[in-house]
C-alpha positions as CSV (number, residue, x, y, z in Angstrom):
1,X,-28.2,-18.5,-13.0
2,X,-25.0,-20.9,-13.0
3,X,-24.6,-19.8,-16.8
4,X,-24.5,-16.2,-15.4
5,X,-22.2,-17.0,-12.7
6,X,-19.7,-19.2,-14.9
7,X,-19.5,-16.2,-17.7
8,X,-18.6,-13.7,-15.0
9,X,-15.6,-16.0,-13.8
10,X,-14.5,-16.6,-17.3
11,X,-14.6,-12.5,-17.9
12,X,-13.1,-11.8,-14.8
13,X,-10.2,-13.7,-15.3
14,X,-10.1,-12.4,-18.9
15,X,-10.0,-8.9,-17.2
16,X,-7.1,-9.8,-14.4
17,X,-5.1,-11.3,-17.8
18,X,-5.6,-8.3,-19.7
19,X,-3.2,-6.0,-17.8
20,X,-0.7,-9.1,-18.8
21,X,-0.9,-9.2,-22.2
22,X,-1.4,-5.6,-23.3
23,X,1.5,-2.6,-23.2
24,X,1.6,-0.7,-19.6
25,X,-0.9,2.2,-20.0
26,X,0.2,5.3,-18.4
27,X,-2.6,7.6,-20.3
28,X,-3.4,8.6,-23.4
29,X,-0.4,9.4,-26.0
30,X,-0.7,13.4,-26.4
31,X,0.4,12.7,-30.2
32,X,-3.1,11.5,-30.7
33,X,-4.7,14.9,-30.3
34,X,-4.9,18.1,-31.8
35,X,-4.3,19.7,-28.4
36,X,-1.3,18.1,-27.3
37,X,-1.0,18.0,-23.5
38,X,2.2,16.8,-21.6
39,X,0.0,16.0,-17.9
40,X,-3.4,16.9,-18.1
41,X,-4.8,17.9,-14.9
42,X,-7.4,15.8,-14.5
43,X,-5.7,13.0,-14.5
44,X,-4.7,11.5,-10.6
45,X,-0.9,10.9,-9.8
46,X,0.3,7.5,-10.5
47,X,-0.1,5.5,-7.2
48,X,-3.8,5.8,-7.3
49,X,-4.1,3.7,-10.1
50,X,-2.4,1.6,-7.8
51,X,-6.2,0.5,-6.7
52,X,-6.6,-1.8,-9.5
53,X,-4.7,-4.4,-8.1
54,X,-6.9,-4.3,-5.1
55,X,-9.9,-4.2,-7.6
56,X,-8.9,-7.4,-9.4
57,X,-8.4,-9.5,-6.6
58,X,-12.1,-8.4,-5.2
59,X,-13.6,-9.2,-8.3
60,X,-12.0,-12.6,-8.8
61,X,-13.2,-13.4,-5.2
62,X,-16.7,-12.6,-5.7
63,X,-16.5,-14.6,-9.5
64,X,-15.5,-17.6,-7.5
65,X,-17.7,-17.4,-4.5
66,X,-20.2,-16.6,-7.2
67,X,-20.4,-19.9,-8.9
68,X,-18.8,-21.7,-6.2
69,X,-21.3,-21.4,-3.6
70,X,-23.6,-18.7,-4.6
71,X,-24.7,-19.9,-8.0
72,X,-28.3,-20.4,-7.7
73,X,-28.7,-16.7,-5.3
74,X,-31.3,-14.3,-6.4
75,X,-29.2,-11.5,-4.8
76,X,-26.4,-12.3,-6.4
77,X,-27.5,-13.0,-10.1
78,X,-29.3,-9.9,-10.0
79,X,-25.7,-7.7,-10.4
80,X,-24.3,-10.8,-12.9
81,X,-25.2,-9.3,-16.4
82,X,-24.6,-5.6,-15.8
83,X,-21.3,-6.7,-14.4
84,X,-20.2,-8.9,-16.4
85,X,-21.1,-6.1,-18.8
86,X,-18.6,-4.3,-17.3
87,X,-15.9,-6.7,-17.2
88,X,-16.1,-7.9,-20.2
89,X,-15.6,-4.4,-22.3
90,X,-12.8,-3.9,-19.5
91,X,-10.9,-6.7,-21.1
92,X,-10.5,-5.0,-24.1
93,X,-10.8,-1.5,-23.2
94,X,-6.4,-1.6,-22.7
95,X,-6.4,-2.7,-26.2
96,X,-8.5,0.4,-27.3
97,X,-7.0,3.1,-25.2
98,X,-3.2,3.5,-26.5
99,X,-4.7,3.7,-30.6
100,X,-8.4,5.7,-30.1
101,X,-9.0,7.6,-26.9
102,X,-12.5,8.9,-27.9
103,X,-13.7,4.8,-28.8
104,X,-11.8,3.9,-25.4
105,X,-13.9,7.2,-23.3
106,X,-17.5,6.0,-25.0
107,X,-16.5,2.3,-23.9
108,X,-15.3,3.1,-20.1
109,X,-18.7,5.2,-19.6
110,X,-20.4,2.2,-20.8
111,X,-18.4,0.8,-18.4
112,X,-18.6,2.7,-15.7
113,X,-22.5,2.6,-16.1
114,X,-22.7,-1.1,-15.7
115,X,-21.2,-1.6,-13.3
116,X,-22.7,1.5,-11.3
117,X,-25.8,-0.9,-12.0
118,X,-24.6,-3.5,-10.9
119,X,-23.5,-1.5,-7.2
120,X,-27.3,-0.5,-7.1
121,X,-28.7,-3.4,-7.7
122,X,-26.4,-5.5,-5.3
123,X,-27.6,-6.1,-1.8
124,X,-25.1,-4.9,1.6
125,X,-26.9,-6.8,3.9
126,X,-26.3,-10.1,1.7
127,X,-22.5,-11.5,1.6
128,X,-21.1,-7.5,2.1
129,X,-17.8,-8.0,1.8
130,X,-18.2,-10.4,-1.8
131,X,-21.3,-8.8,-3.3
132,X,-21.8,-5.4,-2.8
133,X,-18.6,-4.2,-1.5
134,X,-16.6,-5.6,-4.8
135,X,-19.1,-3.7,-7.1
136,X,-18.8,-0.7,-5.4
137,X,-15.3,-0.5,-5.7
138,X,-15.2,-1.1,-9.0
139,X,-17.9,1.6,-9.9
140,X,-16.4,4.3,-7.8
141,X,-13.1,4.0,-9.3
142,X,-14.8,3.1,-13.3
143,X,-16.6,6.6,-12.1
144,X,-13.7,8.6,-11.2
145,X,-11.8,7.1,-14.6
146,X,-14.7,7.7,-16.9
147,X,-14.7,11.5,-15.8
148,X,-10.9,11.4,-16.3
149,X,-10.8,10.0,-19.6
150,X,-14.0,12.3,-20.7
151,X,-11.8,15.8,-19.2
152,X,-8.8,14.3,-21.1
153,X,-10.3,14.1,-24.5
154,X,-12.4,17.3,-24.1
155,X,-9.0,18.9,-23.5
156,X,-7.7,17.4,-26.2
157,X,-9.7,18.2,-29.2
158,X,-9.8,21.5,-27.8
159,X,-13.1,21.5,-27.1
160,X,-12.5,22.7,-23.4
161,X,-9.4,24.3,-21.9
162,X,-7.3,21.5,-19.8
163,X,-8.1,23.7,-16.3
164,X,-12.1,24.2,-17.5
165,X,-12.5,20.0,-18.7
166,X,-11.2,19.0,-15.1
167,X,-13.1,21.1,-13.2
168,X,-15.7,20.3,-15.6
169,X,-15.6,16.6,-14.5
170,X,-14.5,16.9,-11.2
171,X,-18.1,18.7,-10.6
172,X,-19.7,15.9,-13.0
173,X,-17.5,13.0,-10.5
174,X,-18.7,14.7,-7.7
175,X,-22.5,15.3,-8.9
176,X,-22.7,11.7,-10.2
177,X,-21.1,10.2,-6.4
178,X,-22.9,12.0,-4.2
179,X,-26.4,10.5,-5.7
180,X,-24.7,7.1,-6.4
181,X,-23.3,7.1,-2.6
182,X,-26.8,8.4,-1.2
183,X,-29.1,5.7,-2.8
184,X,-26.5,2.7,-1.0
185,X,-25.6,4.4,2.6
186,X,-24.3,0.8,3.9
187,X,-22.0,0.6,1.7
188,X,-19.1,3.0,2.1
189,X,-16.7,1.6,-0.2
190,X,-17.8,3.8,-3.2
191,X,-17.5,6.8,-2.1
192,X,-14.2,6.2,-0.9
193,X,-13.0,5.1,-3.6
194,X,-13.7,8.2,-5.7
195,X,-12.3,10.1,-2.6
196,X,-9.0,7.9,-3.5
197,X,-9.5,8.8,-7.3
198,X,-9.7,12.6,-6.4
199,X,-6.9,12.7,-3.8
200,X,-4.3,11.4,-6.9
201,X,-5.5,14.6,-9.0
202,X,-5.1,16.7,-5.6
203,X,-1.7,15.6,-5.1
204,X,-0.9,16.1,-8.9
205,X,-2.1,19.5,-8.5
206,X,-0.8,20.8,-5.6
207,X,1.9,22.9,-7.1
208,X,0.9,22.5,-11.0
209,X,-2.7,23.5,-11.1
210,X,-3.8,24.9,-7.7
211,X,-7.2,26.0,-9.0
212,X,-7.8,22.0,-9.8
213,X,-6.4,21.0,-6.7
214,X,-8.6,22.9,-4.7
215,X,-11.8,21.7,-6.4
216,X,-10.9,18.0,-6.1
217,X,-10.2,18.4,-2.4
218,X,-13.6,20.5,-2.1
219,X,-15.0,17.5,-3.2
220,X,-13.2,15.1,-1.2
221,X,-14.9,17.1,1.6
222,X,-18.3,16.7,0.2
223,X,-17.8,13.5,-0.3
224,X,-16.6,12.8,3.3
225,X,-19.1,14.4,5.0
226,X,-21.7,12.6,3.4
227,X,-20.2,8.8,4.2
228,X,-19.8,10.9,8.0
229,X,-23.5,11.8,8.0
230,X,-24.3,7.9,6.3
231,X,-22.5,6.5,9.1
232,X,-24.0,8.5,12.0
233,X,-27.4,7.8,10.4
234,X,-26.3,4.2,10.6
235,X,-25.3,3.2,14.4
């Protein structure tokens, strides 16, 4: 277990470094596809990628408390090697993404699938705010993201048109949360994190692509009146 706990602090710190020692990613390049988009409309407004600062300093908590004091927990090693998993190919995954968007959208759905296993199989009612609410964050946002980086590329290659690929993976995001957020009704934080993620692609929207707008705040709504119904089913 301490193995597990010291290979997630050394990958989490790898991941906080990365943003450091990489170019500043603002999206994919449009020179890099066929289908050369300036602002694809799946893609949220800048600020919300804002979150990642929020998302670092979570996960570097819970890597400390991990092997500082929770080492040896059976609750807490059971969400180690899915998300260190996760962290780990998020190290790299800024290297990837300026040069090969489609080897960068395979490795953020790995990803995002790690560390949504990691958020199932982490425990609310043990340590909230440093186990489960951490791993929740980071797999509603890795959700939201893997969606976005999916619609981008499908757009791309011309595969989809940019309106059809974002509503296409808003409904996928929205599908995807709303049985993520159902099977962990303690924990909030998920869900409102891809509420955050679909809030920056309503705001991008707004006057740009109304059609998209509308669908992301649709699903803001689901999504909200789900964590509502969660919460009354709660008290």
């Amino acid at each position: 277990m301490k193995t597990r706990a010291a290979l997630l602090l050394l990958v989490t710190l790898a991941f906080g470094a990365a943003p450091f020692l990489t170019p500043p990613f603002r999206g994919y390049d449009p020179a890099l596809f066929p289908v050369q988009i300036a602002r694809p409309s799946i893609q949220p407004a800048g600020y919300a990628f804002g979150i990642w600062s929020v998302i670092y300093l979570w996960l570097f908590a819970h890597a400390v408390t991990s092997l500082w004091k929770r080492a040896e927990n059976p609750a807490w090693d059971r969400t180690r090697l899915p998300l260190i998993i996760a962290v780990a190919l998020g190290s790299a995954w800024l290297s990837i993404a300026p040069v090969a968007p489609i080897a960068a959208t395979v490795t953020i759905l790995v990803m995002a699938a790690a560390a949504i296993a990691a958020f199932l199989l982490s425990d609310p009612q043990t340590d909230r705010w440093l186990l489960s609410a951490p791993t929740a964050i980071l797999a509603g946002w890795l959700s939201a993201a893997a969606a976005v980086s999916t619609g981008v590329v499908l757009a791309g290659y011309g595969w989809l048109s940019d309106s059809a690929s974002a509503l296409a993976m808003i409904a996928v995001t929205l599908a995807l949360s709303l049985w993520v957020q159902r099977q962990k009704p303690a924990m909030p934080i998920y869900g409102l994190t891809v509420i955050w993620a679909l809030a920056g692609i309503v705001t991008v929207n707004a006057g740009l692509n109304p059609t998209v707008g509308i669908a992301a705040g649709l699903g803001i709504a689901a999504l909200a009146l789900t964590l509502v119904q969660q919460l009354k089913a709660n008290r």
